[in-house]
SERO-4910 file (N, C-alpha, C, O; in steps of 0.05 Angstrom, whole numbers):
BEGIN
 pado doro    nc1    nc2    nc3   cac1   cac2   cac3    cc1    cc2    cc3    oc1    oc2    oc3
  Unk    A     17    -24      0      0      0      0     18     25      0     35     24     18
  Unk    A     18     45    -13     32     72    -17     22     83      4      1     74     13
  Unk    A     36    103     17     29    109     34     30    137     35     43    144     15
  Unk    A     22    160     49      6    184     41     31    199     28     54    192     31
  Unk    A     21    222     10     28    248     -1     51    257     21     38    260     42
  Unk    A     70    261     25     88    285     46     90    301     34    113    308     40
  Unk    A     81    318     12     82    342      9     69    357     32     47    350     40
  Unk    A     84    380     45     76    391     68     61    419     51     65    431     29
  Unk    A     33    423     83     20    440     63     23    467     85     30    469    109
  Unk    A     13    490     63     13    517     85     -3    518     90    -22    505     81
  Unk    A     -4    542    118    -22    541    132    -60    539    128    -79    528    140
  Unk    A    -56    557    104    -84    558     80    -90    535     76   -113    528     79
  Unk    A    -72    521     67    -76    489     48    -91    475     70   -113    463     67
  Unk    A    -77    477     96    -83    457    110   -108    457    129   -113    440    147
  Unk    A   -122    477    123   -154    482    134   -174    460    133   -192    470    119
  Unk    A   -179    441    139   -204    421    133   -219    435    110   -218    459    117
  Unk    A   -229    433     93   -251    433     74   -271    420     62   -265    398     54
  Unk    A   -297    427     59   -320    402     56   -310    394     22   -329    392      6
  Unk    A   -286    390     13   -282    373     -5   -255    348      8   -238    336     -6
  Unk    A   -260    347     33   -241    323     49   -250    298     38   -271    295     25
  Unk    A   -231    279     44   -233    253     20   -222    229     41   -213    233     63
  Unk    A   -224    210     32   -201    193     35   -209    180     70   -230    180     83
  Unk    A   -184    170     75   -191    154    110   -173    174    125   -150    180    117
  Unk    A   -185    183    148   -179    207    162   -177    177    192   -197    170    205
  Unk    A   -151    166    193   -152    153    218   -154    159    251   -139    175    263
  Unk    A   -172    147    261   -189    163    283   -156    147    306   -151    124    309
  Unk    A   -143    166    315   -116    156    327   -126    145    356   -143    161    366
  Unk    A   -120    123    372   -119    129    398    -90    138    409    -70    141    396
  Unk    A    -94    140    439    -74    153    461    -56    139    469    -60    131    491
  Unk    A    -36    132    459    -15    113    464     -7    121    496      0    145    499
  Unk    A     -8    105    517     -5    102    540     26     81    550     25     58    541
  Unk    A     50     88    566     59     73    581     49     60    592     24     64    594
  Unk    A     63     36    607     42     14    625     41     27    652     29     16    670
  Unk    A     54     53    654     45     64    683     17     88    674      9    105    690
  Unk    A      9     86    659     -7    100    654      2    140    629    -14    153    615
  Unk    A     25    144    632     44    161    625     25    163    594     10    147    584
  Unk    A     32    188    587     30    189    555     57    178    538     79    186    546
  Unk    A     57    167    524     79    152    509     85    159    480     80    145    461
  Unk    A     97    182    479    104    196    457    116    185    432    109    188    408
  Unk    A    141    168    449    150    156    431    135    134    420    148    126    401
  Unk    A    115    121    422     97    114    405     83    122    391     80    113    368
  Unk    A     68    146    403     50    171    383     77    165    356     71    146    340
  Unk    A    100    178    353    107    175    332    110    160    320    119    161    297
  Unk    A    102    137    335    116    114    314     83    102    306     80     88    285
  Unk    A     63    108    320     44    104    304     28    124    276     15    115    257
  Unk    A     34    152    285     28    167    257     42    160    233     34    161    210
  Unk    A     69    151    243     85    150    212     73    115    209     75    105    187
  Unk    A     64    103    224     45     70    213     23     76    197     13     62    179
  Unk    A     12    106    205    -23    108    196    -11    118    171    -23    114    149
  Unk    A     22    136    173     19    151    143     24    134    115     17    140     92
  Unk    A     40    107    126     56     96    106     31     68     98     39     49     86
  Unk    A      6     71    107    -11     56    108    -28     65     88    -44     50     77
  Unk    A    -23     98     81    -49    115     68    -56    135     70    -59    151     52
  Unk    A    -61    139     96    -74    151    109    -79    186     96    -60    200     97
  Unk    A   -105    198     84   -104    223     86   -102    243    105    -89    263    101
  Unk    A   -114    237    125   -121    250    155   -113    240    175    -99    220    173
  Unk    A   -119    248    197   -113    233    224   -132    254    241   -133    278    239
  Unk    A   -148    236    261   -159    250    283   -154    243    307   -150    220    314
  Unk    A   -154    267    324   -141    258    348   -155    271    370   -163    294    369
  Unk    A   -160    251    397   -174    262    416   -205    258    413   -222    273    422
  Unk    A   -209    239    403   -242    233    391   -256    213    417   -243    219    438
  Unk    A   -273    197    422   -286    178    440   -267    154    442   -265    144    465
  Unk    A   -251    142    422   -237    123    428   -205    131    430   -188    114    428
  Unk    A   -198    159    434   -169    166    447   -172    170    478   -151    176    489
  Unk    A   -195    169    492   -196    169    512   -191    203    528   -179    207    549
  Unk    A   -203    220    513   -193    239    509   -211    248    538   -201    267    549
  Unk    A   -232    239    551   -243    252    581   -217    237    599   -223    235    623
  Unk    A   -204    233    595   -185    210    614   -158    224    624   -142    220    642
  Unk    A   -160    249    597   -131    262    597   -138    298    605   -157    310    595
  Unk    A   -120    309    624   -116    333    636   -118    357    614   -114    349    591
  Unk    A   -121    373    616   -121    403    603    -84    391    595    -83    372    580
  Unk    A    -71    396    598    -45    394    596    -35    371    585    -15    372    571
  Unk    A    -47    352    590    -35    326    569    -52    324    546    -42    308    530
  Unk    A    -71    333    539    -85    333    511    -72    354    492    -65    350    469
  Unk    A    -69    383    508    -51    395    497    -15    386    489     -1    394    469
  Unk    A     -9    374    505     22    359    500      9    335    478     22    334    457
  Unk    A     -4    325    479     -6    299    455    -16    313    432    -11    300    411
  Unk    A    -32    342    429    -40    352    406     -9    362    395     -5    361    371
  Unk    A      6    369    409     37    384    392     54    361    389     75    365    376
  Unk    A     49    334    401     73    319    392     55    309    368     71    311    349
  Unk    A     34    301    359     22    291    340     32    317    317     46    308    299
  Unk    A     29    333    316     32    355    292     62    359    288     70    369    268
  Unk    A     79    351    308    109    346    311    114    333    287    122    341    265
  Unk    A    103    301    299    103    278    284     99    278    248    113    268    230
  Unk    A     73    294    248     63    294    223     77    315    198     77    314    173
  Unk    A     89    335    220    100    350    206     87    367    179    100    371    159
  Unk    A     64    375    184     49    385    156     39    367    134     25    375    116
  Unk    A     47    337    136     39    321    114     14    315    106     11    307     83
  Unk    A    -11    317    127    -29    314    128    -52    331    146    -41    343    165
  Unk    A    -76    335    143    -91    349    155    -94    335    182    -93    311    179
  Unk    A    -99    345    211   -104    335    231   -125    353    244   -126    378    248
  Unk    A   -146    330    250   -160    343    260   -169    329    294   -170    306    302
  Unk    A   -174    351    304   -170    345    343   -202    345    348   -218    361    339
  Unk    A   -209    323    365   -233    330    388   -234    345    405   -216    341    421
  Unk    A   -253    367    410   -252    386    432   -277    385    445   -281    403    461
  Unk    A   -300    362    440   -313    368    457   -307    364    485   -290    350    496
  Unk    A   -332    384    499   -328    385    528   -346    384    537   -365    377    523
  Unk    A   -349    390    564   -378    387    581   -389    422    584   -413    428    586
  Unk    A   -367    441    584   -377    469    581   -358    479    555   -339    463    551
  Unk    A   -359    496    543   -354    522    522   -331    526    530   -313    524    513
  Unk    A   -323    533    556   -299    543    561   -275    523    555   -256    531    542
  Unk    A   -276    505    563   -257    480    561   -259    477    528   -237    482    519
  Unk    A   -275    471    510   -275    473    483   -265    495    472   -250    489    454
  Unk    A   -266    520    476   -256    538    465   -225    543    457   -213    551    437
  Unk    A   -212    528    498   -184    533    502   -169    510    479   -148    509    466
  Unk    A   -194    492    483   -175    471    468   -169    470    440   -150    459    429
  Unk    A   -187    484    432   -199    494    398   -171    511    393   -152    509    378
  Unk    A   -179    529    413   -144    544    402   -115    542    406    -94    548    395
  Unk    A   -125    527    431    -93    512    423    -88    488    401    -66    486    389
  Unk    A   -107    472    395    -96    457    366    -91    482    345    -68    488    337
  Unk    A   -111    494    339   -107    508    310    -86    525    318    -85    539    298
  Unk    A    -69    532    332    -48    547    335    -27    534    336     -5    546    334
  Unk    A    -28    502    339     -9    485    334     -9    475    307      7    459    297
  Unk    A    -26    486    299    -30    468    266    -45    456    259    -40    444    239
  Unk    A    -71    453    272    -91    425    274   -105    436    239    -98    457    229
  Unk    A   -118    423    230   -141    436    205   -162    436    214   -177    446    197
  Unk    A   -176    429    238   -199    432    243   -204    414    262   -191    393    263
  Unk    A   -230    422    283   -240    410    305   -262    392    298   -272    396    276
  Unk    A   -274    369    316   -291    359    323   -307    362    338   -297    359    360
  Unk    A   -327    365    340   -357    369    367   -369    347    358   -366    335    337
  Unk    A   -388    340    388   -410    318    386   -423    331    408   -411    345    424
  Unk    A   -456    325    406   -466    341    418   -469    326    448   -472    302    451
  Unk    A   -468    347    471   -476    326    497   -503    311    491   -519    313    472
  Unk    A   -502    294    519   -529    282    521   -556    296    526   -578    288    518
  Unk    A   -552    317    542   -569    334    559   -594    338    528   -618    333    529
  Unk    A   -579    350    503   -598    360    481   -624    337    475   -621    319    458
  Unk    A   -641    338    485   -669    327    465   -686    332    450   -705    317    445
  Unk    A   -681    361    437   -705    372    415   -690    384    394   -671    398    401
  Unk    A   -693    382    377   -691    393    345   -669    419    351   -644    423    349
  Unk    A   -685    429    357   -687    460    367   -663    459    389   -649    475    377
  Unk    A   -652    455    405   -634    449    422   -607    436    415   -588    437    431
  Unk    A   -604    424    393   -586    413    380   -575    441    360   -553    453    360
  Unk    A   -596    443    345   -589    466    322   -570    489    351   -546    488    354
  Unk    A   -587    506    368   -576    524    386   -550    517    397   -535    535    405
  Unk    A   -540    484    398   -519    484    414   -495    486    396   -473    494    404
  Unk    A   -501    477    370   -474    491    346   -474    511    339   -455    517    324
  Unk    A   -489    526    342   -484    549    329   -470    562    362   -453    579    360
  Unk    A   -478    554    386   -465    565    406   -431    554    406   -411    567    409
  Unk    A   -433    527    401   -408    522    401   -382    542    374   -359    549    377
  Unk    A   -399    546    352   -388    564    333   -371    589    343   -348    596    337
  Unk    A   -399    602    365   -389    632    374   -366    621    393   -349    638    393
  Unk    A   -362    606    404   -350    583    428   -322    581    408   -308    597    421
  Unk    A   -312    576    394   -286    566    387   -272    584    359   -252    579    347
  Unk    A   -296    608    354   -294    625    331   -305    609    306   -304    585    301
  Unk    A   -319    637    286   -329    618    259   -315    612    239   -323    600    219
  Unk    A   -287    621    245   -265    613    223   -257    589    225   -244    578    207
  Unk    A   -264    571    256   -248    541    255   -263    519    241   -285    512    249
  Unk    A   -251    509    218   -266    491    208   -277    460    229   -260    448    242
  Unk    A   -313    451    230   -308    428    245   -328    415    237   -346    422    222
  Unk    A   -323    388    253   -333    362    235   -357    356    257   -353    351    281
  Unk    A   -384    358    245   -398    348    262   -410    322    271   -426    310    256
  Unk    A   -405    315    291   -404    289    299   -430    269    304   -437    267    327
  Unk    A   -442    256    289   -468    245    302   -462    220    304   -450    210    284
  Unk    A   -466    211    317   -462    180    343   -483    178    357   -481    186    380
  Unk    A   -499    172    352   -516    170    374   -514    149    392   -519    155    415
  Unk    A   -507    127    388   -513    104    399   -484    116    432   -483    107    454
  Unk    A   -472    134    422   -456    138    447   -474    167    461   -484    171    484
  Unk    A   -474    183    438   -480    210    446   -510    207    464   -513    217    486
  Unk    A   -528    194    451   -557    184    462   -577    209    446   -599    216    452
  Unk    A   -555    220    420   -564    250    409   -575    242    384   -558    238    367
  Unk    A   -605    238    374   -612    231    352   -612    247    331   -631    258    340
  Unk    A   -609    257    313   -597    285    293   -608    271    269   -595    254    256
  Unk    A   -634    280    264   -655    274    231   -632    288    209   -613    302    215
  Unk    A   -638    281    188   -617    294    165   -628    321    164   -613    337    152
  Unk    A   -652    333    172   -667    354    174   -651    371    190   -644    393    181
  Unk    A   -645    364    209   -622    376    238   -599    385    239   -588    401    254
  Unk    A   -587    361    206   -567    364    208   -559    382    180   -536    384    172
  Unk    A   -581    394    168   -581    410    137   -586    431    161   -577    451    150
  Unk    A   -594    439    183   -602    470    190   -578    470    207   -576    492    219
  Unk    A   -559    453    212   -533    454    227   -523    471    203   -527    496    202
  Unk    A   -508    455    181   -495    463    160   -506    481    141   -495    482    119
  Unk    A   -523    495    144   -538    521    139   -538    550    147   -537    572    137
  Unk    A   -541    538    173   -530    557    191   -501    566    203   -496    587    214
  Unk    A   -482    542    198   -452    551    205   -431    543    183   -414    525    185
  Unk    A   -435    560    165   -411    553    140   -381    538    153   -366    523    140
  Unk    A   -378    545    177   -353    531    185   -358    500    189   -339    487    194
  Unk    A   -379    490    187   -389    461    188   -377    449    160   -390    453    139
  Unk    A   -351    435    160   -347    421    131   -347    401    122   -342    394     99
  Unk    A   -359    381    153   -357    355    141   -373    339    171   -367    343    194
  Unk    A   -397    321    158   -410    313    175   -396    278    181   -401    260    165
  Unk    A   -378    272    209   -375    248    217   -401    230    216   -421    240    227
  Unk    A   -403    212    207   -433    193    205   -428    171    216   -413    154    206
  Unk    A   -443    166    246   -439    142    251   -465    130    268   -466    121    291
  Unk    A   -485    132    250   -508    132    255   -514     93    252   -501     82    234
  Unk    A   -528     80    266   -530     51    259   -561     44    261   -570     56    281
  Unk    A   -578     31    249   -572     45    213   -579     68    205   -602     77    209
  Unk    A   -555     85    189   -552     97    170   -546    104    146   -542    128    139
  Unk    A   -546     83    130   -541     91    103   -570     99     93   -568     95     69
  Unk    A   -582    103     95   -612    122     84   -606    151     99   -617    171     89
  Unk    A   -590    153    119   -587    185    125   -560    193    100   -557    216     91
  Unk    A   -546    173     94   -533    191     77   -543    195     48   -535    210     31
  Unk    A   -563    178     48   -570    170     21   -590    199     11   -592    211    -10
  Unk    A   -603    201     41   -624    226     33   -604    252     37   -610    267     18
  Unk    A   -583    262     54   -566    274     53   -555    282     25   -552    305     18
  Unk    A   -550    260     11   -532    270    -15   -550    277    -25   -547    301    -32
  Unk    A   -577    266    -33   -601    283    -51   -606    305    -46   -613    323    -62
  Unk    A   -602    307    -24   -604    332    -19   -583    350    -24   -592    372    -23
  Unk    A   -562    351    -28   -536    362    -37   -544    365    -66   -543    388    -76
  Unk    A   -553    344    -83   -544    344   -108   -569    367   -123   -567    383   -141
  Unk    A   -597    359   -101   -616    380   -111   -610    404    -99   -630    418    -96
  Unk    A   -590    413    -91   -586    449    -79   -593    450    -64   -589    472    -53
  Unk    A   -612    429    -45   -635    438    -23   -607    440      3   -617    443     25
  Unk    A   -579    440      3   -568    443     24   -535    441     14   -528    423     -2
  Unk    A   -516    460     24   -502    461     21   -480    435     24   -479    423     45
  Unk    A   -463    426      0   -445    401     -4   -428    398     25   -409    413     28
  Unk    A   -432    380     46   -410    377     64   -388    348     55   -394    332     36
  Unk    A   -370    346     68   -350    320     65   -363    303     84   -372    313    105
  Unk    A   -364    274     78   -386    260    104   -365    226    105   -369    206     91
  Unk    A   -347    229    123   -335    214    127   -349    186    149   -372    187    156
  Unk    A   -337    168    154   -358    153    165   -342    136    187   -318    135    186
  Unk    A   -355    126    202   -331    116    228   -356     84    237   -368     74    219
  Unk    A   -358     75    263   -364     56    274   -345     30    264   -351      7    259
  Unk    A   -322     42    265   -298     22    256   -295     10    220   -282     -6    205
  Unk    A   -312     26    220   -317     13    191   -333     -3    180   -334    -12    157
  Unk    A   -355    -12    213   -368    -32    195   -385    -38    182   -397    -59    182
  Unk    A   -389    -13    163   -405    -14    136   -395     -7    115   -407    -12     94
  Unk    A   -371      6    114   -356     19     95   -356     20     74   -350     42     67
  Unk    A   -361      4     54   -366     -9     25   -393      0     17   -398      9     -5
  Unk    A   -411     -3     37   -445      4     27   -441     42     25   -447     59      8
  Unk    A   -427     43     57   -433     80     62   -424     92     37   -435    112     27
  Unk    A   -397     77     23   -379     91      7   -396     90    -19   -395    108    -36
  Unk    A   -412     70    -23   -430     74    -46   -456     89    -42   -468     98    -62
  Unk    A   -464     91    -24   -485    112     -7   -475    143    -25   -491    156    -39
  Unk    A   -448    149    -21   -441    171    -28   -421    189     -7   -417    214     -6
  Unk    A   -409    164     12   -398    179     30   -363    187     12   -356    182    -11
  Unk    A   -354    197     29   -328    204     14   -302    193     29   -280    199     19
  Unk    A   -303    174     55   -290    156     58   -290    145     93   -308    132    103
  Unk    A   -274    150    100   -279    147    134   -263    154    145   -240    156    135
  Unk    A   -269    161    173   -263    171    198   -270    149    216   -291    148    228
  Unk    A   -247    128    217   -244    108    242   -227    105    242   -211    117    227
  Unk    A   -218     80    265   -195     72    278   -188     39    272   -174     28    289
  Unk    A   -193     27    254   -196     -3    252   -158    -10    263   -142      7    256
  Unk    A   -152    -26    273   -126    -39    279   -115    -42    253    -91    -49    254
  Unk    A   -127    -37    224   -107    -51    198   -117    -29    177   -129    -29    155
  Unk    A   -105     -8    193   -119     26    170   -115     24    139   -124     41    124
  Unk    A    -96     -4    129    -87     -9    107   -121    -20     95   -134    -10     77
  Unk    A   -124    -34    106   -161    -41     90   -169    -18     86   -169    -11     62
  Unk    A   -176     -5     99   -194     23    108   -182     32     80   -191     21     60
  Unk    A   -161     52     77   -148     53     45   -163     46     27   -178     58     13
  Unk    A   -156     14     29   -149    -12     11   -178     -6      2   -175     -5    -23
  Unk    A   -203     -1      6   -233    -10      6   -234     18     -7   -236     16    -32
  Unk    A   -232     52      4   -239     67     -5   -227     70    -29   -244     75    -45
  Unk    A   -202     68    -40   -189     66    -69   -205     51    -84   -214     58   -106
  Unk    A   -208     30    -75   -218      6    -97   -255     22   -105   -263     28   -128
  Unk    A   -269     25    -82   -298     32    -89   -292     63   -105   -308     67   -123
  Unk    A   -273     82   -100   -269     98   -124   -265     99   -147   -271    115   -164
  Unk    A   -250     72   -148   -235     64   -178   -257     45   -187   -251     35   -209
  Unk    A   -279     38   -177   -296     27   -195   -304     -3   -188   -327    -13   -193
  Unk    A   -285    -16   -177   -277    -39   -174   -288    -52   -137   -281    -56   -114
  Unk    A   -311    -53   -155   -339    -64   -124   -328    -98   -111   -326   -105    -88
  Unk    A   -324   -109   -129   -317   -139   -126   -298   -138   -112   -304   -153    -93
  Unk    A   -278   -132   -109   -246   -133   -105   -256   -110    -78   -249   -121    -57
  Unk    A   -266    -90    -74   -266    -75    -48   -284    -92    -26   -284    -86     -2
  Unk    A   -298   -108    -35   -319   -123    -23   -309   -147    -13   -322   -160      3
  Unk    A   -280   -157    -26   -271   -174    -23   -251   -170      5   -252   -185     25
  Unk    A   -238   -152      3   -223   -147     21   -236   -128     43   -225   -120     64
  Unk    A   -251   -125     37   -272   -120     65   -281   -140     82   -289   -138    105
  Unk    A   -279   -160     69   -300   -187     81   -274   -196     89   -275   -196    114
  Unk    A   -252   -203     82   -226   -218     92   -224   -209    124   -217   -222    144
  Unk    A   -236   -176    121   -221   -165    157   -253   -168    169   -255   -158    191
  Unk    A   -276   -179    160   -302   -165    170   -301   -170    198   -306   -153    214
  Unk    A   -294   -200    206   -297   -225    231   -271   -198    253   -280   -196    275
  Unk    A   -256   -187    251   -236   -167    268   -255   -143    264   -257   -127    282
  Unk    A   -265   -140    246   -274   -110    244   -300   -115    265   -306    -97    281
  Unk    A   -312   -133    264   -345   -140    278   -327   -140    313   -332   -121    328
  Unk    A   -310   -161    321   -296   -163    335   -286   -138    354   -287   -139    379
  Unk    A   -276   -115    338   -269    -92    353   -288    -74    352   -280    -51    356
  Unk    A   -327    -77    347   -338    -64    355   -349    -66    375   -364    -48    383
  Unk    A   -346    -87    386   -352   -101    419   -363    -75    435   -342    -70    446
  Unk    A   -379    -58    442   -390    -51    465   -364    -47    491   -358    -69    502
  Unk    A   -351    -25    499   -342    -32    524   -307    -41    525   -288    -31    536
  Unk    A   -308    -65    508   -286    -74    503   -266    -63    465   -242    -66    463
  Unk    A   -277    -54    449   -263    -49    430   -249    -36    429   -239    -37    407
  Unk    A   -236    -11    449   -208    -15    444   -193    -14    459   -175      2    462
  Unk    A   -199    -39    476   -176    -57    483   -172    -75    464   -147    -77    460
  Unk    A   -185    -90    449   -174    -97    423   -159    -84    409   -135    -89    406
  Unk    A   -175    -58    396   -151    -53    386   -126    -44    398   -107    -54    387
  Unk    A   -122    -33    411    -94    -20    420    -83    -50    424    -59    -52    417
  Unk    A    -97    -75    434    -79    -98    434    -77   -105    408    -57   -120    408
  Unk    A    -85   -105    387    -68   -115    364    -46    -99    350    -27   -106    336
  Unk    A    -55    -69    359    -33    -37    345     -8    -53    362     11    -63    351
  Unk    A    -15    -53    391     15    -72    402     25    -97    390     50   -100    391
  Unk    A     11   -116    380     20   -139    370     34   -141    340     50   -158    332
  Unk    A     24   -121    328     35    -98    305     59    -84    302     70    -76    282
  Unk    A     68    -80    331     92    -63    335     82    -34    329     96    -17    318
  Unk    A     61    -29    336     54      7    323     54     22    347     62     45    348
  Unk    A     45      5    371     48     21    392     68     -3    420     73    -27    418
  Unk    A     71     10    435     93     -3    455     69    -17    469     67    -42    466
  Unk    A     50     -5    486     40    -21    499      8    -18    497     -3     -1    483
  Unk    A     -5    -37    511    -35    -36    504    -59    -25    522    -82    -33    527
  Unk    A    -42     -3    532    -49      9    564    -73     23    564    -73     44    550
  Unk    A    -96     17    578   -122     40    576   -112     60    606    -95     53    623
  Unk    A   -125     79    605   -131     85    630   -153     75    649   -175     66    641
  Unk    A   -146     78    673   -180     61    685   -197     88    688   -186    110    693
  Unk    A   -221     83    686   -234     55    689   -227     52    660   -223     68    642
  Unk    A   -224     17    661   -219     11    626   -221    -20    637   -216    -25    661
  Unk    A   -230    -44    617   -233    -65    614   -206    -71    610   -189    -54    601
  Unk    A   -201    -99    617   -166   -113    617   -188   -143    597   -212   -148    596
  Unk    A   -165   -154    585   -180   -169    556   -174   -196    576   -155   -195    591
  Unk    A   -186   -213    576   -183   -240    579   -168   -254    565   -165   -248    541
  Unk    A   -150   -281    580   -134   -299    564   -151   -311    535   -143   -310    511
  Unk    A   -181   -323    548   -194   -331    514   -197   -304    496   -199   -307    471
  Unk    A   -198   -274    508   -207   -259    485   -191   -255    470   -199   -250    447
  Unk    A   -158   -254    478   -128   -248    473   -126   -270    454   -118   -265    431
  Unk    A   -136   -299    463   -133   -325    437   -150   -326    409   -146   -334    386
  Unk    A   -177   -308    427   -196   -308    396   -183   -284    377   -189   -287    353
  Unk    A   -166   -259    383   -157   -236    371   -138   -252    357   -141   -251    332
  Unk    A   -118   -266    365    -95   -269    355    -96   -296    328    -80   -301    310
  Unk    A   -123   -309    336   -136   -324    321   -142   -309    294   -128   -313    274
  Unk    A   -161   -294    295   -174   -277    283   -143   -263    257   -141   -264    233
  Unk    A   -128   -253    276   -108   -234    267    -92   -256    251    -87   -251    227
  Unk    A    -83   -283    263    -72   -301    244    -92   -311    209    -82   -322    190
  Unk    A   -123   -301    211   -131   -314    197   -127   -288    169   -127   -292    145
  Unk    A   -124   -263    183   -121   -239    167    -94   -242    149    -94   -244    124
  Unk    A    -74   -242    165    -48   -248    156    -39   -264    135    -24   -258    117
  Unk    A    -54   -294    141    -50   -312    124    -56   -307    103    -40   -305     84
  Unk    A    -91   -300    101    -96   -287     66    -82   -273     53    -80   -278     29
  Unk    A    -70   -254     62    -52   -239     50    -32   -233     44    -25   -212     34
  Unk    A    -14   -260     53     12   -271     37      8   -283     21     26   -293      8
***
């Protein structure tokens, strides 16, 4: 697999834009086994995500464990990540918070480190139409309207249900909105009515990348999504699937989707997925160790045998 562009971009270039493409890898928080942030892994896993593909990288999202880490260590892991990356790619940081203030600080310290743009997901507290729309456009005035950001719908974590109706008066209302994260289950009819709606003018074109590990990727990407925003343990598929359904070639992306599906179903486990993954990024050599912070689930001897099972059956196909 070729692995990304290093042409480094300027500061202009490197703004998120709703013409983003490609697999934007959702990073986790590489941890020492004392719990420490572990830098020297951060680098050694961006240059794995870059030489894998990778267009993007996100950092600080639900599976970096990003409520786990201090005002000060999210900030230290947002500058060694842009260290690392060195301009080669767009990075974009999670900043949600529980208040405005804490999002704001964080908003400006990535983009002043270099980030291309932020992430929001809405709290839980929102339950009406009307309350969702008010809380982005608050978060807008909240982190300035020049920062480009990706809006996040998850419900199945957020508990935040967002109609495609909700989410056209989001991106209507805040031109800085450039790209809608989709990780709705099921959703491929939200993107499906989404793009019609793009293509008939009824709402401005966003970039609609797609995450839940990937495990629809092939359908979303023919839905009309434009690639994904996850974290799968083998970001080389992730690639591997979005090239192929660009280039035409359904059979062959469908194929090698299905080779990882049994790991990909595997690391969406509820609770436990990523401790899987970070235990296979370690079994990989991408990261040093497989450390959560607590509270965090520790994997069982059989779950450690069914992964490594699983991971032998990946491997094999593809020698």
């Amino acid at each position: 697999m070729e692995g990304a562009d290093t042409k480094a971009f300027s500061k202009e270039e490197a703004l998120l834009t709703s013409s983003a493409a490609g697999v934007y890898v959702i990073c986790p928080t590489p941890f020492e086994s004392d719990g420490r942030l572990d830098m020297a892994s951060t680098d050694r896993m961006v240059e794995a995500y870059l030489e894998a593909g990778a267009t993007g990288l996100t950092i600080l999202g639900i599976m970096g464990e990003a409520p786990k880490l201090t005002s000060d260590e999210s900030q230290a892991f947002v500058r060694q990540v842009m260290k690392a990356v060195a301009g080669r790619v767009p990075v974009v940081v999670g900043v949600s918070a529980a208040g405005f203030a804490a999002m704001s600080a964080l908003s400006a310290k990535a983009m002043d480190a270099g980030a291309a743009g932020v992430m929001i997901a809405p709290p839980s507290t929102l339950k009406t139409d009307d309350q969702i729309v008010a809380y982005y456009a608050d978060a807008v005035e909240a982190i300035g309207a020049d920062v480009p950001f990706v809006l996040q719908d998850y419900p199945l974590t957020t508990n935040v249900v967002m109609t495609p109706k909700v989410i056209m008066r989001i991106i209507e209302q805040s031109p800085s909105c450039v790209m809608l994260k989709h990780e709705d289950w099921p959703g491929l009819d939200k993107i499906t009515t989404l793009r019609r709606a793009s293509d008939k003018g009824e709402v401005r074109r966003v970039s609609i990348l797609c995450g839940n590990g990937g495990l629809f990727l092939p359908f979303e990407m023919e839905r009309g999504a434009d690639g994904a925003m996850t974290g799968y343990a083998y970001p080389e598929m992730l690639v591997g699937v979005v090239n192929l359904i660009n280039q035409g070639k359904r059979k062959e992306a469908h194929d090698l989707f299905d080779r990882h599906l049994p790991l990909v179903r595997y690391e969406t486990q509820p609770g436990v997925g990523l401790a899987v993954r970070k235990y296979v990024l370690k079994k990989r050599g991408i990261i040093a160790h497989d450390t959560l912070r607590k509270p965090g689930p520790k994997l069982s001897p059989e779950t450690i045998s069914e992964i490594d099972w699983l991971m032998q059956r990946i491997e094999r196909s593809e020698s």
